[in-house]
RODRENFI-899873 format. One record per residue (C-alpha): z, y, x. Coordinates in steps of 0.2 Angstrom, whole numbers, plus 5000, padded with zeros to 4 digits. Each point is the difference from the previous one (the first is absolute). Layout:
BEGIN
ZYX...
END
This chain:
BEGIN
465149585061500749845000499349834993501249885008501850005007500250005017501449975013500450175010499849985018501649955010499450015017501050155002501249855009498649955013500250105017498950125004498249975007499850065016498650114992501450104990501150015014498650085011499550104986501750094997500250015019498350114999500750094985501650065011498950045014498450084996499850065015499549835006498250004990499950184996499950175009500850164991499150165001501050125005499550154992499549904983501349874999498549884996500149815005498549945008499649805006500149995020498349985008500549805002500649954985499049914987500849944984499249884988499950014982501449874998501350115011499250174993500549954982501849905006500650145010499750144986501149864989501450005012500250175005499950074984501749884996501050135010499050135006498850134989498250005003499350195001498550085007500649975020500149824998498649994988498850075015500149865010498849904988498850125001499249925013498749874991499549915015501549945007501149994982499649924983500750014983499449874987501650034989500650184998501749974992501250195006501750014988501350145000498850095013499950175008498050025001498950134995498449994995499550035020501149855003499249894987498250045006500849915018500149844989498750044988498550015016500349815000499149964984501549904993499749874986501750024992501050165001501850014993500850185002501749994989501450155000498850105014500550174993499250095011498249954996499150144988498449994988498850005015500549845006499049924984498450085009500649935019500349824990498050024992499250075018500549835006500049874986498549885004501349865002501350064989500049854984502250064998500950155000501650044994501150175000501350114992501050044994499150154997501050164994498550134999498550054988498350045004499150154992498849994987498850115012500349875016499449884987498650114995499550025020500149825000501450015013501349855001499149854992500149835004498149955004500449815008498749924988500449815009502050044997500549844991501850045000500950194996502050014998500550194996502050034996499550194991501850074998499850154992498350025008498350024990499149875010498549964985498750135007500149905015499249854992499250054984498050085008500049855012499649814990500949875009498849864996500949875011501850064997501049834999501850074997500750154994501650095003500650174991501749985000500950144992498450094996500650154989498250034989499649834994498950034986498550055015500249835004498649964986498850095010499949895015498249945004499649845007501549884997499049874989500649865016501750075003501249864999501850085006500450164993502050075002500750154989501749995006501050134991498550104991500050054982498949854991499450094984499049894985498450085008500349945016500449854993498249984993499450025015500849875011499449894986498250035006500449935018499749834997500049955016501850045003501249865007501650115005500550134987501650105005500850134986501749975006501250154999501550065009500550134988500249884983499750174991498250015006499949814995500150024980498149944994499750024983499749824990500249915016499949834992498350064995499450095015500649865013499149864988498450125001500050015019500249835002498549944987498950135010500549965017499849805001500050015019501750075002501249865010501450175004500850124990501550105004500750084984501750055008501050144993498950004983500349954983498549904999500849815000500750084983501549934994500049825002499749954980498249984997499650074984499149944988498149975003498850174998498049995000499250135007497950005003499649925016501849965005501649914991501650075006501149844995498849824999500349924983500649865008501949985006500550015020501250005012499650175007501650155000498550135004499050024985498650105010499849855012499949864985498349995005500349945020501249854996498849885003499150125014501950075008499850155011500349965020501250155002500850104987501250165002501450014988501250095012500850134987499349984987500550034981501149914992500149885018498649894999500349925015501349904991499149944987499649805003498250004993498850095009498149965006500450035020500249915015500750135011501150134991501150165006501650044992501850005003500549834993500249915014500050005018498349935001499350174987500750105013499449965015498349994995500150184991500950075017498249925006498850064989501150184999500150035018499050155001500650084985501950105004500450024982500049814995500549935016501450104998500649914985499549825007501050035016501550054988499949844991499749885016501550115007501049934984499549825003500750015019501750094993500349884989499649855010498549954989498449995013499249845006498750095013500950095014498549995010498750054989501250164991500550065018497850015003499950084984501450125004499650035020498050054993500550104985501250105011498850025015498750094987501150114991501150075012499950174989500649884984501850055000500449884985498849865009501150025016501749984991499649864990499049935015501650045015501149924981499249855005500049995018501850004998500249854988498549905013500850045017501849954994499449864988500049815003498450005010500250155014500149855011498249994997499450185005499349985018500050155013498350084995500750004980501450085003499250125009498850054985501650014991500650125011498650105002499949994980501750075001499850155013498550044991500750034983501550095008499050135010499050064986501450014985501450045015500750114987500149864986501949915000499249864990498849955013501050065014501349874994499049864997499250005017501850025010500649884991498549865001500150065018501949935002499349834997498949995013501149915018500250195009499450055012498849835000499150004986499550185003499650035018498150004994500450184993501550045010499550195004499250034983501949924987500750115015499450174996500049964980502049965001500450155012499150104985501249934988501650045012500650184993501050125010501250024986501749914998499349934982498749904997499449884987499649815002498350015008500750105016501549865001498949895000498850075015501650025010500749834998498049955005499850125015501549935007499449824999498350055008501050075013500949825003499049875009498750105005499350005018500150185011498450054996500350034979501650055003499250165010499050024989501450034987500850125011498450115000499849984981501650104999501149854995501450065009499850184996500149934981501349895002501250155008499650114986500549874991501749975008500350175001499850054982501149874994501250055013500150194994500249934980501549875008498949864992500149825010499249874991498849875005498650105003500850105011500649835009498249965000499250145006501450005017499449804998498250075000500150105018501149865007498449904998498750115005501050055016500149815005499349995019499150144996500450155011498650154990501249984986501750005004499550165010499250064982501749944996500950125010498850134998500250014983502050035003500449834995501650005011500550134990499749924985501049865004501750095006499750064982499749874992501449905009501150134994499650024982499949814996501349925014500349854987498049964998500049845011498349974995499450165005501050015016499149845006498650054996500450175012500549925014498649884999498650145001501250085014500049835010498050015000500250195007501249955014498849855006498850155003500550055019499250184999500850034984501949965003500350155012500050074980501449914997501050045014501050124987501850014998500049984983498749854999500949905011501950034992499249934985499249855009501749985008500850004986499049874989500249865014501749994989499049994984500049854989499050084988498449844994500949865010499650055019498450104996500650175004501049965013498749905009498850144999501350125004500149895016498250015002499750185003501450025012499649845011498050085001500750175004501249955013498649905009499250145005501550025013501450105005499250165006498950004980501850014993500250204999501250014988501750015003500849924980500049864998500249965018498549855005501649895006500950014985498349974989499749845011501649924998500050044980498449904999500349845009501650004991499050014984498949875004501549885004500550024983498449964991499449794992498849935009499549904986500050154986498450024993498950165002499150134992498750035012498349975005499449995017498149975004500350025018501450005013499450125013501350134998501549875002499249915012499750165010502050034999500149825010499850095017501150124997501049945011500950175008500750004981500649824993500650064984498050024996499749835006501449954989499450084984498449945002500349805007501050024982498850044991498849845006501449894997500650054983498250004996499249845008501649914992499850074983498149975001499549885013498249994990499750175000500850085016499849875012498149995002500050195000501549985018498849905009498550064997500650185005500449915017502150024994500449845010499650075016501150164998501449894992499949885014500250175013501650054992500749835000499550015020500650195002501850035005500250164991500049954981501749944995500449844997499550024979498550085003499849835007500449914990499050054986498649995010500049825002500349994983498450084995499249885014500949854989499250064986498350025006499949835007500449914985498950084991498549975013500749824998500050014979498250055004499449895012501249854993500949975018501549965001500950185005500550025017501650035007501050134996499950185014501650075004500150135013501149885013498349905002
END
């Protein structure tokens, strides 16, 4: 019911309370307030823990957000005296009637159990053995019938005679014997939504004082008709229909002019989906005993059966699809109105609508227009209706794709700037949601990898990190064809593994990431197929290898040497792809306990031979450089190979470093400088110093702002200063030491504003 338009919420922007957080904490971790028994598996409340009504009712809210409430998590309420449940509210849950009777022992006043499919008849009798507070109850939708004999043994009847408010969602379900031997005498509001035998309504004792009653998608025959007439007490009247088919009243001019002279109270009426606005032309005036259809008197009213409420207009009136599109029409007696006219029409319908799939299918589809072309005012208050309306209808396969449709326009559009950490975060999940349960829908699969490609990765999404993981890796296909979604995933996988601390990018090798991504290669490989998602996936394990030693011996586990002679050989011409290579292949020689795996004939003649390369600018070559100056710091006596001889190697690559631009910009990320820094002291071998002290002074030249910092905080100067000291290193060793001292100091200065110091030369 709705009797005034009201903003949606948009506190989904605020942070968290620190309540939540604790919450969902406690939700991870159950073990922190509950015991499991081992042989039943049922959750029990530790002898120490007390949890007040406020928490009892808040946590059964947030955990049922990710997590399913069954029967083991439903015991730990069963304790009264230590728990307390006011507000029993379970949705998409996995409880019996055992686990119900957990919540139910707390006498609740409200109880709400929607899409609880596991619940049976017997639960009606576990709700009446503990009803002495119970004044709302709401469930369904209910898809079974209950036997004329049940009825006859008076099993499975309501008998909550204080019950001012009853909301059942039938579904195929015969429902009426539930209510029909029991009067309701203080029954306030009724709900039979989709209620299949409508003409037992009649028979309903006891609702002289109702004043709400919703029949949402039930057959309203002329009988019925009649006897909503007699409910004079009625302020809400819903006959709304999502199947137009269902909405055909015959003489609907007369019959809604009726209903309106007999129920003088009513301030709401949803007629969506029906004929009864009729067709905007008033025809001409009809009297009838006790009720004239069309006044004698001219007005300014499009609906001839409302004539009689233009001096008296409804609060709230549903004309979302109706006949003949009486939400367009100019002249009607309402203050608040659904409809698909405007922006305003819709948002309050996707309001009103939210718990019913089939038209907030549809409203979702038109607000999803509004955002496509560029047409919607209220970001904020759409984004609310689209976040809520996808939370509740996870199993909506039309509401998740119009609703992801819309993410897509919102997180891209002119006011992303305005979604806050804890927003995009509902987005997310929103997303992840809808793509674990319709994984094998490409619509929804889409909509969420590409909404997902907005979002500043891997920042934006480090809140779910492991969970967008596993849902990408289960797009990523072992074949050498794939369709856009698994593109997509792979060009996301490999920025999740980019910028990520150790810790995730473990966490990725033991998801199988690398297992994927060599599958991957290799398929491609065996149909000669070099494209860029074969370039990306090499791009992928270069990532996920960085200063991470677990995977680049996954790396090699997985034959990825092998791989690489291969696909060296197949695509020599790929610079790209050969960067790409020998970057993944400079993280494996950093790993000390990995290189005597390199110590191979034919690795090294390829490494020896790309120190030539040009291939990407200096790319190639430089990594080329890197292997070798890492393997030959392990000394002479490591070197068990007799081709390419280590003397021969070492000359080649300070002679390649000679030839490269100090000031040539790079491709390349480095989050921390330990490995070259480790090659400083390397002092029995100079052509590793020499690659390295390169390396800092290309980079800290190119990128004082980003490099230099990174030098001294890693305690550089100190080793740079010690070669400058050192006989051994040759003189350009030197030399670029002091350069990347240079460097260094001027930034300090930069940052400090000083004036720079002198210049260092290694004659000082």
């Amino acid at each position: 019911m709705a009797t005034k338009h009201e903003n949606l919420p948009v506190s989904e922007n605020n942070p968290e309370s620190l309540v939540e957080i604790c919450i969902e904490t406690i939700a991870r971790n159950l073990d922190a307030i509950s015991i499991r028994d081992p042989v039943t598996l049922l959750r029990r409340l530790k002898h120490d823990i007390i949890l007040p009504v406020e928490l009892c009712e808040k946590f059964i809210d947030i955990f049922q957000r990710k997590h399913v409430i069954d029967d083991k998590i439903a015991n730990i309420f069963r304790d009264t005296e230590r728990t307390k449940i006011n507000n029993l509210k379970l949705r998409n849950s996995a409880v019996t009637v055992e686990g119900l009777l957990s919540f139910m022992v707390h006498k609740p006043k409200t109880v709400e159990l929607i899409h609880c499919v596991d619940l049976t008849q017997v639960a009606i009798n576990v709700i009446n053995d503990h009803s002495e507070n119970l004044v709302s109850l709401k469930f369904g939708p209910l898809c079974y019938t209950i036997s004329q004999n049940r009825l006859y043994q008076k099993e499975y009847i309501l008998s909550i005679p204080q019950l001012r408010k009853l909301s059942i969602q039938c579904r195929r379900a015969t429902v009426f014997p539930i209510l029909l031997t029991q009067p309701l005498y203080c029954l306030r509001h009724l709900e039979l939504s989709e209620l299949t035998q409508s003409n037992y309504l009649t028979a309903l004792q006891g609702l002289e004082t109702l004043e709400s009653l919703v029949l949402y998608n039930v057959r309203i025959e002329t009988g019925l008709v009649e006897w909503i007439c007699t409910l004079h007490s009625l302020k809400h009247l819903d006959l709304s229909q999502s199947n137009e088919r269902l909405g055909v009243f015959p003489n609907p001019n007369l019959m809604l002019s009726r209903m309106m002279h007999c129920l003088p109270h009513l301030m709401s009426l949803d007629i969506s989906g029906t004929n009864l606005a009729g067709t905007g032309a008033a025809p001409p005036p009809v009297e009838e005993v006790g009720v004239s259809e069309v006044p004698a008197v001219p007005v300014r009213c499009d609906i001839p059966g409302l004539v009689s409420r233009v001096n008296n207009p409804l609060h709230f009136l549903g004309l979302y699809g109706t006949h003949n599109g009486a939400c367009r029409w100019h002249d009607i007696p309402a203050k608040v109105i659904t409809g698909d006219t405007n922006e305003e029409q819709i948002l309050t319908s996707a309001k009103v609508y939210m718990g019913r799939p089939a038209m907030l299918a549809h409203v979702l589809n038109d607000l999803y227009y509004l955002f496509r072309y560029d047409q919607c005012e209220s970001v904020q208050r759409s984004l609310a209706v689209v976040l809520e309306a996808m939370r509740r209808h996870i199993p909506e396969k039309h509401i998740q794709i119009s609703g992801s449709a819309t993410l897509f326009y919102i997180v891209k559009g002119k006011e992303k700037d305005k979604l806050g950490m804890k927003l995009k975060r509902n987005i997310l999940n929103a997303l992840l949601d809808a793509m674990e349960e319709h994984r094998k829908d490409e619509t929804v699969m889409r909509n969420g990898c590409i909404t997902i490609c907005q979002f500043k990765i891997p920042a934006d999404v480090l809140c779910e990190y492991e969970r967008l993981v596993q849902m990408l890796l289960s797009c990523v296909p072992y074949l050498s064809q794939e369709g856009f979604v698994q593109r997509v995933s792979i060009y996301l996988l490999n920025s999740l593994a980019c910028q990520v601390d150790g810790n995730r990018k473990l966490f990725l090798g033991k998801s199988g990431l690398i297992e994927k991504m060599v599958h991957l290669i290799s398929a491609r490989h065996e149909c000669s197929i070099c494209d860029d998602v074969l370039e990306v996936a090499w791009s992928t394990l270069w990532n996920v290898t960085d200063e991470t030693p677990a995977n680049s011996s996954r790396f090699l586990e997985c034959h990825g040497m092998e791989l690489f002679i291969a696909c060296l050989e197949t695509f020599p011409q790929k610079e790209e792809l050969l960067r790409n290579m020998m970057g993944l292949l400079g993280n494996v020689a950093e790993v000390a306990e990995l290189r005597p795996q390199l110590m191979d004939t034919e690795f090294l003649d390829v490494f020896y031979d790309l120190l030539d390369s040009s291939s990407d600018g200096i790319e190639v070559s430089y990594n080329a450089a890197g292997v070798l100056a890492h393997i030959a710091s392990d000394g002479e006596e490591a070197w068990v190979v007799a081709n390419p001889p280590r003397a021969a190697v070492l000359a080649r690559l300070a002679m390649a470093v000679q030839t490269w631009n100090l000031r040539d910009e790079r491709n390349i990320n480095y989050r921390s400088f330990k490995p070259i820094l480790g090659l400083l002291s390397v002092y029995h071998t100079p052509q590793c110093q020499h690659w390295a002290v390169w390396a800092l002074a290309n980079l800290t030249t190119v990128y004082p702002q980003k490099y230099c910092s990174l030098v001294i905080a890693e305690d550089g100067i100190s080793l740079l200063k010690k070669i400058i000291k050192d006989p051994r290193p040759y003189t350009v060793i030197k030399d670029l030491a002091c350069m990347v001292i240079n460097n260094c100091s001027r930034y300090t200065a930069q940052d400090t504003d000083n004036p720079p110091p002198d210049p260092v030369s290694y004659d000082n």
